[in-house]
C-alpha positions as CSV (number, residue, x, y, z in Angstrom):
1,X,3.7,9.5,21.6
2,X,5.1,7.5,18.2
3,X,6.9,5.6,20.9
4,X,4.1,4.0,22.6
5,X,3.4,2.5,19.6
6,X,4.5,-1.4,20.0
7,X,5.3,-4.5,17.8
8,X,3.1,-7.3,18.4
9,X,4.9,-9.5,16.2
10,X,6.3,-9.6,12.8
11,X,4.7,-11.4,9.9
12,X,4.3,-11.5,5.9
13,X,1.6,-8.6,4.8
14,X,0.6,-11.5,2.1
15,X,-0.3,-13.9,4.8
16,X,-2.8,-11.3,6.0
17,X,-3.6,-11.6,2.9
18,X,-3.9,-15.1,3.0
19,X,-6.0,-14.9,6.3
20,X,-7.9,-12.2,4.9
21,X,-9.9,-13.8,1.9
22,X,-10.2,-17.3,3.5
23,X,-12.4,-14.9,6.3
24,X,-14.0,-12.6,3.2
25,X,-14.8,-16.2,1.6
26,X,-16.5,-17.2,5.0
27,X,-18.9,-14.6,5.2
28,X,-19.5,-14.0,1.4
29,X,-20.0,-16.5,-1.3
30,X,-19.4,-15.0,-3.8
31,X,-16.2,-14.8,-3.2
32,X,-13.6,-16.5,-5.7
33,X,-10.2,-16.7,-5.8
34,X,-7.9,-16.8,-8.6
35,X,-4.0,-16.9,-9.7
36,X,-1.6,-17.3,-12.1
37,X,0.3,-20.2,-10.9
38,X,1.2,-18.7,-7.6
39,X,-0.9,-19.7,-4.7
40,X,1.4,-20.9,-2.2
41,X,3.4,-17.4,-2.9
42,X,-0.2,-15.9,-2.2
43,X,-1.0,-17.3,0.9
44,X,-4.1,-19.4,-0.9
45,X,-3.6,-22.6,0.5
46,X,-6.3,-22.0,3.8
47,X,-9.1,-20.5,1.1
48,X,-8.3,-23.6,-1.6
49,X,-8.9,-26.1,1.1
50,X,-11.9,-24.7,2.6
51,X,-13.2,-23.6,-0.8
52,X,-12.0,-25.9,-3.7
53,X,-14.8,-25.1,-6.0
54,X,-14.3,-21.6,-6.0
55,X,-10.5,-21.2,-6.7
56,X,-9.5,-21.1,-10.3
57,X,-6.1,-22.1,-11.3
58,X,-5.6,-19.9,-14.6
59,X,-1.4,-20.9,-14.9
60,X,1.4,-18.4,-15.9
61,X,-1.6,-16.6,-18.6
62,X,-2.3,-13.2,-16.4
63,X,-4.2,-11.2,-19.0
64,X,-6.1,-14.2,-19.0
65,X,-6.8,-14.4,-15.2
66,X,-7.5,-10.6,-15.5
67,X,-10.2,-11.1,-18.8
68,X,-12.0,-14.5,-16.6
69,X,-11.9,-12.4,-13.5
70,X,-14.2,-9.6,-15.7
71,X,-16.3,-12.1,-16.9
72,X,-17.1,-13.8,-13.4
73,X,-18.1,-10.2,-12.1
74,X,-21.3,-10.6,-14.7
75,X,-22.7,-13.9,-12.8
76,X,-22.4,-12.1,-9.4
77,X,-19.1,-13.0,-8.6
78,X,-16.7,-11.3,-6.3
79,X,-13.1,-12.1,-8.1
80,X,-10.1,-11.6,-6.6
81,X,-7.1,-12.1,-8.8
82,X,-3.6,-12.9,-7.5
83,X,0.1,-13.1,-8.1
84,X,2.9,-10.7,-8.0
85,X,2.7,-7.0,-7.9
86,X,5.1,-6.7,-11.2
87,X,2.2,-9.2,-13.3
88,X,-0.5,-7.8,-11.4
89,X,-0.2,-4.0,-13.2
90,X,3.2,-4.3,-15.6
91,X,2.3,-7.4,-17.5
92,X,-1.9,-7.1,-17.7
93,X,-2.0,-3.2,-17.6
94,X,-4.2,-3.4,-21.0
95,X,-6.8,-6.0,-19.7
96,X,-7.1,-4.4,-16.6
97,X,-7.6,-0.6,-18.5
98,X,-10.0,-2.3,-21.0
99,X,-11.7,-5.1,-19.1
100,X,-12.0,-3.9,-15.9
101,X,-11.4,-0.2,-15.1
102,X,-13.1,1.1,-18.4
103,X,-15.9,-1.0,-17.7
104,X,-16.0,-0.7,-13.9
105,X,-16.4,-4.2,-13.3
106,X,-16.1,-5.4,-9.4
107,X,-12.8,-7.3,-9.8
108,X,-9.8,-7.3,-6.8
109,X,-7.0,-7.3,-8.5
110,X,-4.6,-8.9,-5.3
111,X,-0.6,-8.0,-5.7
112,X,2.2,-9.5,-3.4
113,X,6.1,-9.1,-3.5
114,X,5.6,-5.5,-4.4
115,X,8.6,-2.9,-4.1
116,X,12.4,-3.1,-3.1
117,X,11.4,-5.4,0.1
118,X,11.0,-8.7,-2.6
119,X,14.9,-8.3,-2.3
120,X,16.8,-11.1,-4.0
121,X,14.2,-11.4,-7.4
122,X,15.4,-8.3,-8.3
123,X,14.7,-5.1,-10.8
124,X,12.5,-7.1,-12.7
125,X,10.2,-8.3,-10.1
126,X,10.6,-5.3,-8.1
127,X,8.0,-2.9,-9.6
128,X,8.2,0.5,-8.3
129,X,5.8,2.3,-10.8
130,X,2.2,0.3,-9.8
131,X,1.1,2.5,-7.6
132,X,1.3,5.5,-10.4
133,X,-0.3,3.1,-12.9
134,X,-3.2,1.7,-11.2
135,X,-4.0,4.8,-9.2
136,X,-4.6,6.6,-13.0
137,X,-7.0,4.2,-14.6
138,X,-10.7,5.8,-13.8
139,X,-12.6,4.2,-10.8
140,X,-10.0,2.2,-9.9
141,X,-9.4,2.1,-5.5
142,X,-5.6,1.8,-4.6
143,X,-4.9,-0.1,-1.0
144,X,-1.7,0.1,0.3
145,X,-2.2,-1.7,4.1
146,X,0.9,-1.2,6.8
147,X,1.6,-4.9,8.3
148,X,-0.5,-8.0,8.8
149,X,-3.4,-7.2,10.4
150,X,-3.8,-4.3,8.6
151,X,-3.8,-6.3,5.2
152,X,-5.9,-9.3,6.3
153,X,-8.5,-6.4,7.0
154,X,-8.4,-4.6,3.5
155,X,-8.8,-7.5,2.4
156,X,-12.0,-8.6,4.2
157,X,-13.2,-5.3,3.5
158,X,-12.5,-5.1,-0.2
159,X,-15.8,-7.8,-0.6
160,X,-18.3,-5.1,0.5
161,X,-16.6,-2.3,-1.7
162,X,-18.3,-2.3,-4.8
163,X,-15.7,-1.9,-7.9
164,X,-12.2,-2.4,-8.9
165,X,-9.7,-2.1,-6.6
166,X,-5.8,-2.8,-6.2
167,X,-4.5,-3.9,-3.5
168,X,-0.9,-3.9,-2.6
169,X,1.1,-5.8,0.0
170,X,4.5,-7.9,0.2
171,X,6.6,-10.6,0.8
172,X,9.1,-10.4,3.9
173,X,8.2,-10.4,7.5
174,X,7.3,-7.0,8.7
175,X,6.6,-5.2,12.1
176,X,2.8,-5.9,13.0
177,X,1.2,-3.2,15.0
178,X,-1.7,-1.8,14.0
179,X,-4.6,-3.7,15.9
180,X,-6.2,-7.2,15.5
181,X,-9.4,-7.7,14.0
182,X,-9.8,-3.7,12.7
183,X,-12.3,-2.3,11.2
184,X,-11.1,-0.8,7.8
185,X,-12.3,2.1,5.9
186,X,-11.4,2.9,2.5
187,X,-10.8,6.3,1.7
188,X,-10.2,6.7,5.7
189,X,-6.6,7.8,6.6
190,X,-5.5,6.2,10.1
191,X,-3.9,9.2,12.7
192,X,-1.6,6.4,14.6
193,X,0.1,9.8,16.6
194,X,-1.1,14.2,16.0
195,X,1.7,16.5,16.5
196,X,2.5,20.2,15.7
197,X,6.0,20.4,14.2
198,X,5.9,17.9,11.1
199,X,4.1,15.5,9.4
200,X,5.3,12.0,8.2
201,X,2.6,10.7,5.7
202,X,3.4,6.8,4.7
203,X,1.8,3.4,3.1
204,X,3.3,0.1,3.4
205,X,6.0,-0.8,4.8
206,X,7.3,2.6,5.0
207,X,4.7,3.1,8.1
208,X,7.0,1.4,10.1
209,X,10.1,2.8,9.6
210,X,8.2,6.2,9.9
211,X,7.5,4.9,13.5
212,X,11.1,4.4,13.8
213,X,11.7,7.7,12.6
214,X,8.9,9.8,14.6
215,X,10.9,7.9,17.6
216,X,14.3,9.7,16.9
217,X,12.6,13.0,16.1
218,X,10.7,13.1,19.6
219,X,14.0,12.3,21.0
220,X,15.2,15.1,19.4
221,X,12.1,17.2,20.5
222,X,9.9,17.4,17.7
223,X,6.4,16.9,17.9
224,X,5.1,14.5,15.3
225,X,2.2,13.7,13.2
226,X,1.9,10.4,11.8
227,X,-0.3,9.2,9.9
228,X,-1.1,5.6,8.1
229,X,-2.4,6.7,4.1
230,X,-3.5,3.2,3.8
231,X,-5.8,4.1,1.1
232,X,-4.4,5.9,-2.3
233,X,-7.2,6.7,-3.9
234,X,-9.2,7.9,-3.3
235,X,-7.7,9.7,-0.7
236,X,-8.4,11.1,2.2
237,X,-8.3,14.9,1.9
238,X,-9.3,16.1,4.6
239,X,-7.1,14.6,7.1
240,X,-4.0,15.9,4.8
241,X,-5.3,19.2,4.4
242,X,-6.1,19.5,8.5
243,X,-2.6,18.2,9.2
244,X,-0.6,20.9,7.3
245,X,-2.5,23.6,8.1
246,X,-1.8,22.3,11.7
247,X,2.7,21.4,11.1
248,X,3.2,23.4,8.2
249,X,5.4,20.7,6.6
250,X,5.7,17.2,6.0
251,X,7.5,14.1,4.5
252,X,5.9,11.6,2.4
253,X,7.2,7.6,2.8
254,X,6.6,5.2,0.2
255,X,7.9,2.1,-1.3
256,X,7.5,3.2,-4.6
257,X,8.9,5.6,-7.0
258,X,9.0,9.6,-6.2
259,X,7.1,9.9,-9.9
260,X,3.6,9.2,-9.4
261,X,2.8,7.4,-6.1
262,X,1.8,9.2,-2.9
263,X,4.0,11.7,-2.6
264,X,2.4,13.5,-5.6
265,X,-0.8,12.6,-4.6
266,X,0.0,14.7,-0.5
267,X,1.6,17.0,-3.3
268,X,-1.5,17.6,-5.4
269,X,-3.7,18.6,-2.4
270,X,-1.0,21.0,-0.6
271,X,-0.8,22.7,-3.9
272,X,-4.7,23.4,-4.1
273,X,-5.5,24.2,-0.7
274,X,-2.1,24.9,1.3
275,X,1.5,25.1,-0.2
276,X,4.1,23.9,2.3
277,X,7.4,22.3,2.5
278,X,7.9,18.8,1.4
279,X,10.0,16.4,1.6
280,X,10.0,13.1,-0.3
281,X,11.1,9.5,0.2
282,X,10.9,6.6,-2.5
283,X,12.9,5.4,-5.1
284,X,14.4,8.1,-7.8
285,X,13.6,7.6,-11.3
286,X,15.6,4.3,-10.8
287,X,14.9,0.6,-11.1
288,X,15.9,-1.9,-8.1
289,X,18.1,-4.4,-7.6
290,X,18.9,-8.0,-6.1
291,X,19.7,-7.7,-1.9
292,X,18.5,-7.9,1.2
293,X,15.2,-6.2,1.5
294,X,16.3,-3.7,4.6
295,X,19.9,-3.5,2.7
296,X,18.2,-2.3,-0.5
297,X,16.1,0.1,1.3
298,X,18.9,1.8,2.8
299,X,21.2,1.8,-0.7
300,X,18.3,3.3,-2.0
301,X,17.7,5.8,0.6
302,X,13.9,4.5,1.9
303,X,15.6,3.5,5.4
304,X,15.3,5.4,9.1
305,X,17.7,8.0,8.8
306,X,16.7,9.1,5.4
307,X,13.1,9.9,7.0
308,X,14.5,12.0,9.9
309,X,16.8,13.8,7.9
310,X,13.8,14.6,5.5
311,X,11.4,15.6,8.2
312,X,14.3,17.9,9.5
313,X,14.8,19.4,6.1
314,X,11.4,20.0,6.1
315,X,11.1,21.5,9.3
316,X,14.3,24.0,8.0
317,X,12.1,25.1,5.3
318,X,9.3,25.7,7.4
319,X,11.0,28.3,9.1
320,X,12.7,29.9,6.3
321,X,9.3,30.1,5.1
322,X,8.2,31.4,8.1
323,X,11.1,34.7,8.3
């Protein structure tokens, strides 16, 4: 049941981040890290100390971090680049499309304060299109971990994946649920309840309010599916594909845009292989704003009750469908 599921605490995703590469540096030395005048923002104070010859300041110059992380990949190197989500994607999208994607070179490319949840930097630093962006550029593995633990994983895991990879987490402190010291698996969706009735598929910091959400819908008595889509891209099609043929409907949760992020993705694969009601959440062809993070999220209609009056709509259909 969704409601089993339990808090252990809340933290920042970025300082699983943090906790994350210092533990990826431990067992691999060819890890490096770098960042563009950011680290204490990045959680990079643990790896610096432990490691200072392998941190590379590279100042507020982000194509340039993303053109020395490329060229570190040639010596062996296992680069991780880092600062926020808006100048991880928006500002370097033509090194990373040139230098690293086209080229397939092994660079992390690390991105904090991502989505609404940054709160009071607003529209500017809010970037709601990365997802989209990076999950189009060829050979390129989008991450979108859940809480803390989930991050600090990814992130540990993202040393053995060979390639270039995006990984996207953010600033305020979230629910952390998902367990301690995880295993992660790329490409591997997490089932954190089955059900019959609908489907809630979510990344981020969407997962959680989707437990809120599957809470209030088993109240109601529908039974559930929830499931984690930590991984973007490539994504895991098989688990979406069994899951709709199983509910027959389903919401997609994102902090992200509507246009190009995982809704179309779920989209994509119910079209090919079974067409089915759905509903989505994100943002609407609209920029952000300055607030509180959970205040935005409801404005802009990412909160709780948007999710269970989605998966309800969805459910409506369903039957309609169905007569």
């Amino acid at each position: 049941m969704v409601k089993d599921i339990q808090v252990l605490n809340e933290k920042e995703t970025r300082g699983g981040f943090g906790e994350g590469i210092l533990e990826a540096g431990k067992r691999n030395p060819n890890v490096v890290a770098l960042t563009a005048d950011l680290l204490g923002s990045m959680k990079l104070q643990a790896f610096i100390k432990e490691f200072p010859d392998r941190f590379v300041q590279c100042g507020i110059a982000e194509a340039n971090m993303i053109g020395v992380a490329a060229g570190l990949t040639i010596g062996g190197k296992i680069p991780y680049t880092t600062t926020f989500a808006n100048f991880s994607t928006g500002r370097v999208y033509d090194q990373i499309r040139q230098s690293v994607a086209y080229s397939g070179k092994n660079v992390k490319i690390c991105a904090s304060h991502a989505g609404l949840t940054l709160g009071e930097d607003g529209a500017t630093h809010q970037i709601l299109e990365d997802i989209g962006m990076m999950k189009m550029l060829p050979g390129m593995t989008v991450i979108v971990p859940c809480d803390f633990n989930q991050t600090k994983a990814a992130t540990i895991a993202l040393a053995d994946h060979e390639g270039p990879a995006y990984l996207r987490f953010g600033r305020p402190k979230w629910p952390n649920f998902t367990p301690e010291n995880q295993e992660f698996q790329i490409g591997k969706a997490q089932i954190l309840n089955e059900g019959t009735d609908i489907t809630l598929f979510a990344c981020g910091h969407l997962v959680w309010k989707c437990v809120e959400a599957g809470r209030i819908l088993e109240e109601k008595g529908y039974s559930v599916e929830l499931i984690n889509i930590h991984t973007i891209k490539p994504l895991d099609e098989e688990a979406v594909i069994k899951s709709i043929t199983k509910t027959g409907c389903a919401v997609t949760a994102e902090e992200h845009n509507v246009l190009g992020g995982l809704g179309d993705s779920i989209a994509q694969v119910a079209a090919r292989h079974n067409p089915i009601p759905i509903e989505y959440i994100g943002t609407n062809d609209t920029f952000g704003e300055s607030g509180k993070p959970n205040e935005l999220l409801t404005k802009y209609g990412l909160d709780t009750p948007y999710i269970v009056a989605a998966a309800e709509k969805a459910i409506a259909r369903k039957k309609v469908k169905m007569l």
